[in-house]
C-alpha positions in Angstrom: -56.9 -43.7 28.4 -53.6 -44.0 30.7 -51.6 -44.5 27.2 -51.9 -40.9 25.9 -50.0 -39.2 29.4 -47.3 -42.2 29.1 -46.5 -41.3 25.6 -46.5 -37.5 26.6 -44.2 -38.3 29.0 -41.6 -40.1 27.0 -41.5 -37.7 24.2 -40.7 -34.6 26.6 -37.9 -37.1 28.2 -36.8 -37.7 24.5 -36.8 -34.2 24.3 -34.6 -33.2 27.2 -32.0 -35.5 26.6 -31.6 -34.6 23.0 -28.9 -31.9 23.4 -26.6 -34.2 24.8 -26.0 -35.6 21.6 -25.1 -32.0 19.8 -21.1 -32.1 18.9 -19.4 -28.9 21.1 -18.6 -27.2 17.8 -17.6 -23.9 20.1 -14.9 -26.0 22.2 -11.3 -24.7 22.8 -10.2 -27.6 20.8 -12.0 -26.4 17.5 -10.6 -23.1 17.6 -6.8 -24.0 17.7 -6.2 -24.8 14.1 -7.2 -21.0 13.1 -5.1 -19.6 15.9 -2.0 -21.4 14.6 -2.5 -20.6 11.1 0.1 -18.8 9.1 0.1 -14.1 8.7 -2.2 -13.1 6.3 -0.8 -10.6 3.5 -2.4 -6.8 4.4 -3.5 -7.0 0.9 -4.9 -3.5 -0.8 -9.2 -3.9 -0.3 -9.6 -2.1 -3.3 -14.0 -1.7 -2.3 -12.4 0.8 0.3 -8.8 2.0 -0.3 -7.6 3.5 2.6 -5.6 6.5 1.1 -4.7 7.9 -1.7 -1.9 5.6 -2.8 -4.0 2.7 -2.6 -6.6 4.1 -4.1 -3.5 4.5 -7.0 -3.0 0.9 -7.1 -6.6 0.3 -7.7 -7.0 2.2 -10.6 -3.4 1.5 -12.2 -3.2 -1.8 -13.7 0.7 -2.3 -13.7 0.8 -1.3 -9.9 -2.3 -3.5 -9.3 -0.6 -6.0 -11.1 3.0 -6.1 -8.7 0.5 -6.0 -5.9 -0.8 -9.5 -6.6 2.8 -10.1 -7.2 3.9 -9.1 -3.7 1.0 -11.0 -2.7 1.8 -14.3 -4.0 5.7 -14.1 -3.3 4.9 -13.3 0.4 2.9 -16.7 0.8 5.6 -18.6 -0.9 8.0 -17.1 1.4 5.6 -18.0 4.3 5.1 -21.3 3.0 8.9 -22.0 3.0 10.5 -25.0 5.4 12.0 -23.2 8.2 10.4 -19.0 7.8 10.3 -17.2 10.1 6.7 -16.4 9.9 6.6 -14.0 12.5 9.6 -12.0 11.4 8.0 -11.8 7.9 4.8 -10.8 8.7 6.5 -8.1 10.9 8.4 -7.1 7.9 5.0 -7.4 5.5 3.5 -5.0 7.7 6.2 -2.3 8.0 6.5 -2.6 4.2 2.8 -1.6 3.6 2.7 1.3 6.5 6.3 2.7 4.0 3.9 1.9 0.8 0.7 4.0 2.4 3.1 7.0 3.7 3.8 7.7 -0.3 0.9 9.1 -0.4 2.4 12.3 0.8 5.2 12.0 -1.7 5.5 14.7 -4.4 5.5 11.8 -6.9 3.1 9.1 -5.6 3.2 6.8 -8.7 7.1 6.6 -8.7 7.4 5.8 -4.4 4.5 3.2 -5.0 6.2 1.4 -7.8 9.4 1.7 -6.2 8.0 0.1 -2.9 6.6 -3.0 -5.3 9.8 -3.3 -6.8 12.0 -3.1 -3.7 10.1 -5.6 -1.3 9.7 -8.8 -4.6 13.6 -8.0 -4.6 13.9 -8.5 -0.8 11.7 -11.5 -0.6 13.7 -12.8 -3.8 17.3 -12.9 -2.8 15.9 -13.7 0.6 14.2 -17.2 -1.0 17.8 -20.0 -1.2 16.5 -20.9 -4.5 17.2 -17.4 -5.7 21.1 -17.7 -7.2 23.6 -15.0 -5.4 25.2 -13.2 -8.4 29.2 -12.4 -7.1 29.7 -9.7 -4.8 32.0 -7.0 -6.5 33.8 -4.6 -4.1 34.7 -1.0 -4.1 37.8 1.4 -3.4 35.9 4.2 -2.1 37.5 6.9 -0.1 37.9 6.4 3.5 35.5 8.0 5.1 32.4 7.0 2.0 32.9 3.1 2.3 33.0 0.2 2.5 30.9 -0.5 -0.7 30.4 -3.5 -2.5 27.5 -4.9 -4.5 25.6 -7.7 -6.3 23.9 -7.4 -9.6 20.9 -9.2 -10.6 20.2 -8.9 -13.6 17.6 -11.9 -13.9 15.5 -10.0 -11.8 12.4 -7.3 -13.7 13.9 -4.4 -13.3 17.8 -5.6 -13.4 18.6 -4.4 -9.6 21.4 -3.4 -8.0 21.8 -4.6 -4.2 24.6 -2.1 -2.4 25.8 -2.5 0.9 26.8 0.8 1.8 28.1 0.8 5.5 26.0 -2.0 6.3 22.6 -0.7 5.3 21.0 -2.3 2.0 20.7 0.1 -0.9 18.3 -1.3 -3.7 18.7 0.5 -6.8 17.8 -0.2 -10.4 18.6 0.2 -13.9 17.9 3.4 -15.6 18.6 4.5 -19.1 22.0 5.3 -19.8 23.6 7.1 -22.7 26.9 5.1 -21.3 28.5 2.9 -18.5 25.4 1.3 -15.9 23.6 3.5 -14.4 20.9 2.7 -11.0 19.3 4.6 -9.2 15.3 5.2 -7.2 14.1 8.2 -5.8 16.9 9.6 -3.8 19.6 7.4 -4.7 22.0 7.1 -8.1 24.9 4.7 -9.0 26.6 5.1 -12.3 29.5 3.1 -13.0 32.0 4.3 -16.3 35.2 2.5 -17.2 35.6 1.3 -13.8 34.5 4.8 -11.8 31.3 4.9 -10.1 29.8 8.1 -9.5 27.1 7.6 -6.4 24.5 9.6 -4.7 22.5 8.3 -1.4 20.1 11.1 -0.1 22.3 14.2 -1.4 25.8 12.3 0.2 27.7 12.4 -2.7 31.3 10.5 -4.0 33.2 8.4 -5.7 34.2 5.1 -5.6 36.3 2.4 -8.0 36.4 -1.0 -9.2 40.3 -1.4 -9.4 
């Protein structure tokens, strides 16, 4: 009769002592690896767009298509030896507040495509594997320059990078009955037989090749 309370007593001993043999799977140490892991693209949730310009890219199938672009480049350029991963995501994010303020441009489909197009070109000519086309240089009067500018025309549009007293001008190619003619919203550069006509934001003038 003394056997039954001995085994009783084991079992809830068993019992107690069985926790002790659980891994800590909430530990500190666990944790780290998903603290240190790289930025995560703000990519568009198309089951809630948040304004009206996403809600554009959710429905339009070229602009939903440069999303998953943007998307894809910005990992590879996270994934690079050496990025600066803060500094990109940084950049990531004030791109995507600029995207999400077109929706209270007059033309919303033009800003959002513009915005695609304009941060693949800076994460492309940002990547070393990207080859620098030469940098041509304008005689613009004194008080419009210094101008110069690289032309990639590898790049879907062909784009235009112009440094125009030190800020980064993006333009690209738009029909032309003659000479090469850039341009985005607010912006125009139209180059014939070595004159280039140019227009950033309503400052207006004239600049040469030779």
């Amino acid at each position: 009769m003394r056997l039954i309370p001995l085994v009783v007593a084991a079992l809830m001993l068993s019992a107690c002592g069985s926790p002790t043999n659980h891994p800590a799977s909430s530990s500190p140490s666990t944790s780290q690896p998903s603290a240190q892991a790289a930025p995560v693209p703000a990519a568009v949730d198309c089951t809630q767009p948040a304004n009206s310009a996403q809600q554009l890219i959710c429905t339009d199938s070229h602009l939903f298509d440069l999303e998953r672009q943007l998307q894809l480049a910005y990992r590879q350029a996270l994934a690079r030896p050496g990025a600066d991963q803060s500094a990109l995501a940084a950049a990531q994010t004030g791109w995507a507040t600029g995207r999400d303020n077109c929706a209270n441009n007059a033309d919303v489909h033009t800003c959002v495509l513009e915005a695609y197009q304009t941060r693949l070109v800076q994460l492309a000519i940002a990547d070393p594997a990207t080859p620098a086309p030469p940098v041509v240089t304008y005689h613009c009067p004194a008080d419009s320059g210094p101008l110069t500018a690289q032309f990639y025309n590898q790049f879907a549009p062909p784009t235009a990078v112009l440094n125009w007293k030190g800020t980064q001008e993006i333009l690209f190619i738009l029909p032309s009955g003659s000479g090469a003619r850039y341009g985005r919203q607010g912006a125009e550069y139209w180059e014939h037989q070595g004159e280039v006509k140019l227009d950033f934001n309503g400052t207006k003038f004239v600049c040469h090749t030779q």
